[in-house]
C-alpha positions as CSV (number, residue, x, y, z in Angstrom):
1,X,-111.2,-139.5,148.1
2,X,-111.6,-135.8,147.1
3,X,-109.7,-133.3,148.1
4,X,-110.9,-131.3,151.6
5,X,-112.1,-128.3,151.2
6,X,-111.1,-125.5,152.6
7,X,-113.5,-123.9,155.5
8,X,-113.1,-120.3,156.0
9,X,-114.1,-118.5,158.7
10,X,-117.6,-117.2,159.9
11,X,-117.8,-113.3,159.2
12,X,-119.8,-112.8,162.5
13,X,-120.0,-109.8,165.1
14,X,-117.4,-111.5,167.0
15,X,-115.2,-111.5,164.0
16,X,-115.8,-107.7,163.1
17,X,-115.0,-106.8,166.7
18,X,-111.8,-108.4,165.8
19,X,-111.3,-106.2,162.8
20,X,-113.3,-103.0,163.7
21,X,-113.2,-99.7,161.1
22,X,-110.8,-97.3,161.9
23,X,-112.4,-95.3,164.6
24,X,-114.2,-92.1,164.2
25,X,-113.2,-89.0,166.3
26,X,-115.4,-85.8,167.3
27,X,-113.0,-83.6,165.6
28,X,-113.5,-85.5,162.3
29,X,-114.7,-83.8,159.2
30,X,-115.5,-84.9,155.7
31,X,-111.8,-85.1,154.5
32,X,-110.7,-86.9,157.6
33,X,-113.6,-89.7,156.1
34,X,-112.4,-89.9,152.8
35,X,-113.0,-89.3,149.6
36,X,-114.9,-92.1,146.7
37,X,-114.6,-91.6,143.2
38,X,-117.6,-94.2,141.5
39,X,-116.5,-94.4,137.6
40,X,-119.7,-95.9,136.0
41,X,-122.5,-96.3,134.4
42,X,-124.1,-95.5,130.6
43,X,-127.2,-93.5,129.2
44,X,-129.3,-97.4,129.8
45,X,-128.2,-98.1,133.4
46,X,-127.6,-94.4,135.2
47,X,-129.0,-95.5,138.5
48,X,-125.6,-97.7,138.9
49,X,-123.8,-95.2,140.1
50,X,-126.3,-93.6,142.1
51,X,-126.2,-96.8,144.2
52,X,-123.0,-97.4,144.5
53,X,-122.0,-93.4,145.6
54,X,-125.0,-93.2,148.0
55,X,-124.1,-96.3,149.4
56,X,-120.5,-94.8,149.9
57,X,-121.7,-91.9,151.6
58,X,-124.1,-94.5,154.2
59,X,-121.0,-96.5,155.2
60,X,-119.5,-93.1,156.3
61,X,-117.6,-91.4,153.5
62,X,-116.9,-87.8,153.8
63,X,-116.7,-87.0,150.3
64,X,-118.1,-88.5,147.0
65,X,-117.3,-87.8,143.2
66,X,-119.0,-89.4,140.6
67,X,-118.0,-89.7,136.7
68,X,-120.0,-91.2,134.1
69,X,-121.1,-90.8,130.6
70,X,-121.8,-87.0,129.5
71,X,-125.6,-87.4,128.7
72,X,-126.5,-89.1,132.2
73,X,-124.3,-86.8,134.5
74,X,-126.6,-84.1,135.0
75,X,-129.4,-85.8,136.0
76,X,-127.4,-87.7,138.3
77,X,-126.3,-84.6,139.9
78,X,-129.6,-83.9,140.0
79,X,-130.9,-87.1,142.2
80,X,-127.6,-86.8,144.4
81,X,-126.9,-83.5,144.9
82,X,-124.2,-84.5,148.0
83,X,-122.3,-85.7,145.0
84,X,-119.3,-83.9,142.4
85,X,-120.5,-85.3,138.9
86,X,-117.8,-85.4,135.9
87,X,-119.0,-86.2,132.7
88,X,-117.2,-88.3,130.6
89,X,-116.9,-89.1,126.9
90,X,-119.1,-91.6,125.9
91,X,-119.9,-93.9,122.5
92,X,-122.6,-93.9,120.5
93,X,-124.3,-96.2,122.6
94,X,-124.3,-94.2,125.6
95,X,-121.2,-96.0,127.2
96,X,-118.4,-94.2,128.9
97,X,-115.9,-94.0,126.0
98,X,-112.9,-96.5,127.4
99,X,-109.5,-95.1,127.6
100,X,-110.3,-91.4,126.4
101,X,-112.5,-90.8,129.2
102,X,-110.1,-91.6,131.8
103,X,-108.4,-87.6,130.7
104,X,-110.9,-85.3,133.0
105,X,-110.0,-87.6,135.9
106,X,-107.0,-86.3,136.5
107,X,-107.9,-83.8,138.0
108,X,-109.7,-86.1,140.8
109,X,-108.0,-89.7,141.1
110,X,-105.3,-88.7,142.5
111,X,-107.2,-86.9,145.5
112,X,-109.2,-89.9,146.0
113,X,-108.8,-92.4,148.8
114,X,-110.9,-95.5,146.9
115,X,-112.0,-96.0,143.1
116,X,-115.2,-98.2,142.5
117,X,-115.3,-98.9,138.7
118,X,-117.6,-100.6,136.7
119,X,-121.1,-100.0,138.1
120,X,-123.4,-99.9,135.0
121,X,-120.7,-100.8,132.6
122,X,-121.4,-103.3,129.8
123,X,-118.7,-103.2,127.1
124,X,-115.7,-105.0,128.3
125,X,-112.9,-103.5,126.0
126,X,-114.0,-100.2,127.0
127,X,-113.8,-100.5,130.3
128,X,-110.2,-103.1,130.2
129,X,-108.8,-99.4,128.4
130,X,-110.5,-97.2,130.8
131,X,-108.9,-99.9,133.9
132,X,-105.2,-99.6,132.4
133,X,-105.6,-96.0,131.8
134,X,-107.3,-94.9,135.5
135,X,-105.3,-97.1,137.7
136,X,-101.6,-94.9,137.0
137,X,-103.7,-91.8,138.3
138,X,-104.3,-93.0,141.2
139,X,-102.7,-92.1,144.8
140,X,-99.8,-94.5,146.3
141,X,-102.6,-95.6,149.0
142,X,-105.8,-95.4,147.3
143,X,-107.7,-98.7,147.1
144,X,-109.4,-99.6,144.0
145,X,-112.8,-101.6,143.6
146,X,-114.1,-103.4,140.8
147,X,-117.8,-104.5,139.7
148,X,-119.3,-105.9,137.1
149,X,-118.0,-105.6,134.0
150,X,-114.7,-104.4,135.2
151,X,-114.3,-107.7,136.6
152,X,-114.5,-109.1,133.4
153,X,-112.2,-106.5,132.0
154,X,-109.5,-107.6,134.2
155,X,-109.0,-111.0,132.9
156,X,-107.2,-108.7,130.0
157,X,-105.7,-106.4,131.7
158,X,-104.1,-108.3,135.2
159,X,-101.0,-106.5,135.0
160,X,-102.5,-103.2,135.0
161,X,-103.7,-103.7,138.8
162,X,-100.2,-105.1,139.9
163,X,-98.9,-101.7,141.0
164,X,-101.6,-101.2,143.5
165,X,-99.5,-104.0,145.5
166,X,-102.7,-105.8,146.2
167,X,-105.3,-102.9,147.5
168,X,-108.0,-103.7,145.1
169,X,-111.7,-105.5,145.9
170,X,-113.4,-107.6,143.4
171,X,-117.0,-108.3,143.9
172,X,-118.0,-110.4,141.4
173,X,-121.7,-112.9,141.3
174,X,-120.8,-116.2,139.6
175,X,-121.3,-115.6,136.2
176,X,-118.7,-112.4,136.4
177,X,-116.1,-115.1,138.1
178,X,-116.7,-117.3,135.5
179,X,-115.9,-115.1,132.7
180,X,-112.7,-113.9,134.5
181,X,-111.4,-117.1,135.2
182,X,-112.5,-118.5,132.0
183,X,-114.7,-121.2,133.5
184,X,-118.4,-122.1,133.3
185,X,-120.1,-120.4,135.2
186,X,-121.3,-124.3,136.7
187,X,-117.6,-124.8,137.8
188,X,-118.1,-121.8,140.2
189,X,-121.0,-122.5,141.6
190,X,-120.0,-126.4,142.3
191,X,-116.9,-124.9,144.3
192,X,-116.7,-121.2,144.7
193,X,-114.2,-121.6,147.7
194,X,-111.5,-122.9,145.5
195,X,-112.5,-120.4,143.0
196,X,-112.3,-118.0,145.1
197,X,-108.8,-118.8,146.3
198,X,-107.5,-119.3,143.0
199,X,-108.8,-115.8,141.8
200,X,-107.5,-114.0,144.8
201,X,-103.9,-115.6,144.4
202,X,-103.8,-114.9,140.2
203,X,-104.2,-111.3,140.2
204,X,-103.2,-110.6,143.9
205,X,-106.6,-108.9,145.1
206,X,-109.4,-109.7,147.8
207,X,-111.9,-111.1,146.2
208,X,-115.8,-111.5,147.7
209,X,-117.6,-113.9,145.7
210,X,-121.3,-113.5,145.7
211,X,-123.8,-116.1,146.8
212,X,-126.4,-117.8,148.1
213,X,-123.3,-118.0,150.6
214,X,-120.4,-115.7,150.0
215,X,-116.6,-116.0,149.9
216,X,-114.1,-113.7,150.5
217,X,-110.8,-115.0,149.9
218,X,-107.6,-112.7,150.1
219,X,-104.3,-113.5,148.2
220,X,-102.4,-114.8,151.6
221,X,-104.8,-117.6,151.4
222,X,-107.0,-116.1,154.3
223,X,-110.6,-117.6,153.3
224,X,-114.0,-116.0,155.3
225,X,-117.3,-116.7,154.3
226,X,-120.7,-115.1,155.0
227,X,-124.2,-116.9,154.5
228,X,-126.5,-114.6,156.7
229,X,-128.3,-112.7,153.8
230,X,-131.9,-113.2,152.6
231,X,-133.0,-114.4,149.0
232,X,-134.6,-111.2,148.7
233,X,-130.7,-110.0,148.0
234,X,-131.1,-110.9,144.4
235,X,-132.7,-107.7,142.7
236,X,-131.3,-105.3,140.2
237,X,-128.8,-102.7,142.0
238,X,-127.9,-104.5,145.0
239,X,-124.4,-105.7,143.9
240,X,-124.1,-101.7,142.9
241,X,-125.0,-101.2,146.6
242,X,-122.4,-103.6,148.3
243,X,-120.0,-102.7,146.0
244,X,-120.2,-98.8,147.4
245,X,-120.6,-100.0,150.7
246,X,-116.5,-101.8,150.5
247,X,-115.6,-98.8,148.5
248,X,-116.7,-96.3,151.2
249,X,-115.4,-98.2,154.4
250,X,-112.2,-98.4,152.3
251,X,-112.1,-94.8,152.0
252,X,-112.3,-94.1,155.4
253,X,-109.2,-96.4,156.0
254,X,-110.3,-100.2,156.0
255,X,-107.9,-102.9,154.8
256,X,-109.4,-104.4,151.7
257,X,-110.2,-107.2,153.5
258,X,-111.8,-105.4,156.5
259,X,-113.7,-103.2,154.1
260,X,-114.9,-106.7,152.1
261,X,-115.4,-108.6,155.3
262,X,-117.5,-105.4,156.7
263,X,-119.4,-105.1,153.6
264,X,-120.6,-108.0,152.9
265,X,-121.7,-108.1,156.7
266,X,-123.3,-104.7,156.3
267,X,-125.4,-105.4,152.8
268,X,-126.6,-109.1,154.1
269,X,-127.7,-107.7,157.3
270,X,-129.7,-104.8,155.8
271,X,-131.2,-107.7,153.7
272,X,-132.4,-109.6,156.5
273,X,-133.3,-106.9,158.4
274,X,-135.8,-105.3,155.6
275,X,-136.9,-109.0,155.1
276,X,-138.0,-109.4,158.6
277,X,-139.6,-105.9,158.0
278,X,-141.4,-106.2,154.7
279,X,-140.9,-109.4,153.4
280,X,-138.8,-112.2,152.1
281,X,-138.4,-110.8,148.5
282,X,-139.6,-107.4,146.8
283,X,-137.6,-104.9,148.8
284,X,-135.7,-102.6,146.3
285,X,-131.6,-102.3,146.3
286,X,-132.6,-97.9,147.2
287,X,-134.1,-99.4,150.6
288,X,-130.8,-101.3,151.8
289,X,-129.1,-98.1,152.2
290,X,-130.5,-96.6,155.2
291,X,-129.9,-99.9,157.4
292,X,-126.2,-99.4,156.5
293,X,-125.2,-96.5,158.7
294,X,-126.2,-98.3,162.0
295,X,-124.9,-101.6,160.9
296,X,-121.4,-100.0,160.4
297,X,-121.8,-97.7,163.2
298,X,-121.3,-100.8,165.5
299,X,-117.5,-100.5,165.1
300,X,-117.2,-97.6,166.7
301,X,-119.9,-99.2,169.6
302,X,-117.3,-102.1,169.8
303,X,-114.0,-99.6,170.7
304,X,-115.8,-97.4,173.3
C-alpha cells in the first residue's frame, strides 16, 4: 500500500478570515504600507518587473523601488512612473550583471520591508551571485521573495538564505521545482504535495507551488492548497504578477505564509473572475491587476 498522502488545507474565505492582513488604519500613509524592492528583469524580458512592482503597489504597498538592468531602467520608469528605478550593471546580453550589481542597492535594501528577485531573470549563476550578495543588505525583518530563475539559483546557494531565519517565499511552476530539487520535472507533477513539503523543510522557506492546483507548504510542515483558478492563468507574466502580489502583502506586514496563502487566493480569484468576464483563456497577466485591490481589501471587510 502506498504511503497516504498528505491533505492540506482548503485556502478559502473562511480560511483567510482566519489569517486576515494586518489591518489598515485612516491615519496610514505610504511608509506605514511598506516599502518593495523588485530586483529583475533584462533588456529581452523588461515588462517582468513592471508586473511584479504594479502588482505590489494593487495588493496595497505604500512604496515601490525597482532595479534592473541599465538599458531597460528608463523606460521602465517611464511606464510606471509611481515607481523609484535603479539601474544596474548588466552583461553583454542585457542581463543584470550577478554579484556587481548588487553595489547601488545599498543604498535601498536595507530600507525595504520585502525583496522579490528574479522576475525576468534567465542566467542562473548570475542571479545565485546577485542572491548571496543582496540577501546580507537586507533589514533584520525584511521578507525576501524569489521567482523564476532565482529559484533555480537557490539550489546553489541554500545557505545564503539561512540568515533570514525562514522569511523568504518561493513561487516556483513545476519545472522551476524540478530544477531546484534536482528532479524531473514528471516527479513534481506526479506528487507536488510531497515536493512541496520536502522543499519547504530543505531550505527552511514557504514554498507555493504552482498548478493546475497549488501548494503551499511552510517548513513546520503546515500544508494548504488552492485549486480555484482558471486555465486561463497560464500566460506569460502572470507568475510575475502573483509573485508581486506575496511580495506586496508582505511588505505591508503578512507572515510569509499569510502573504503566500493570500496571494495565491488573490491571483486565482482575479483569474476566475476575468474568466467569467471575458473568457476562459486570452485575458493578459496586465488585466489581473486591477481585480487585486478588492480581493485583498476583504481583510480589512472581515475585521470591521
Amino acid at each position: 500500500m502506498s504511503p497516504r498522502k498528505p491533505r492540506g488545507r482548503p485556502v478559502t474565505r473562511a480560511l483567510l478570515e482566519r489569517i486576515p492582513l494586518p489591518a489598515l488604519h485612516g491615519d496610514d500613509d505610504k511608509e506605514s504600507r511598506g516599502r518593495v524592492l523588485v530586483v529583475g528583469g533584462s533588456t529581452l524580458v523588461p515588462g517582468a518587473v513592471l508586473l511584479a512592482g504594479e502588482a505590489a503597489l494593487r495588493a496595497g504597498a505604500g512604496k515601490l523601488q525597482l532595479a534592473t538592468a541599465r538599458d531597460a531602467a528608463v523606460g521602465l520608469g517611464l511606464a510606471l512612473p509611481e515607481a523609484l528605478v535603479v539601474p544596474l550593471a548588466q552583461s553583454r546580453n542585457g542581463e543584470i550583471g550577478g554579484g556587481r550589481a548588487a553595489a547601488p542597492l545599498r543604498r535601498y535594501a536595507g530600507e525595504t520591508d520585502a525583496v522579490l528577485l528574479g522576475p525576468g531573470m534567465s542566467t542562473a549563476p548570475s542571479v545565485g551571485a546577485l542572491l548571496a550578495a543582496l540577501v546580507p543588505l537586507l533589514g533584520d525583518d525584511a521578507t525576501l521573495v524569489l521567482d523564476g530563475a532565482a529559484i533555480v539559483a537557490l539550489a546553489d546557494h541554500a545557505s545564503a538564505v539561512a540568515p533570514l531565519a525562514g522569511r523568504v517565499v518561493l513561487t516556483p511552476h513545476a519545472g522551476e521545482m524540478a530544477s531546484l530539487m534536482e528532479i524531473d520535472k514528471d516527479d513534481v507533477e506526479a506528487d507536488p504535495v510531497n515536493t512541496a513539503l520536502a522543499a519547504a523543510e530543505r531550505f527552511g522557506v514557504v514554498v507555493a507551488l504552482k498548478g493546475a492546483e497549488s501548494w503551499i507548504a511552510h517548513p513546520d510542515g503546515t500544508l494548504l492548497h488552492y485549486s480555484g483558478g482558471s486555465v486561463g492563468l497560464g500566460t506569460s507574466g502572470s507568475g510575475d504578477t502573483l509573485a508581486g502580489i506575496v511580495a506586496g502583502l508582505a511588505a505591508r506586514g503578512a507572515t510569509p505564509l499569510t502573504a503566500a496563502a493570500w496571494g495565491v487566493w488573490a491571483h486565482g480569484s482575479a483569474g476566475r473572475l476575468l474568466s467569467r468576464r471575458m473568457a476562459t483563456v486570452g485575458f493578459l497577466a496586465r488585466e489581473l491587476l486591477a481585480e487585486v485591490p478588492a480581493l485583498v481589501g476583504r481583510s480589512q471587510a472581515t475585521r470591521r
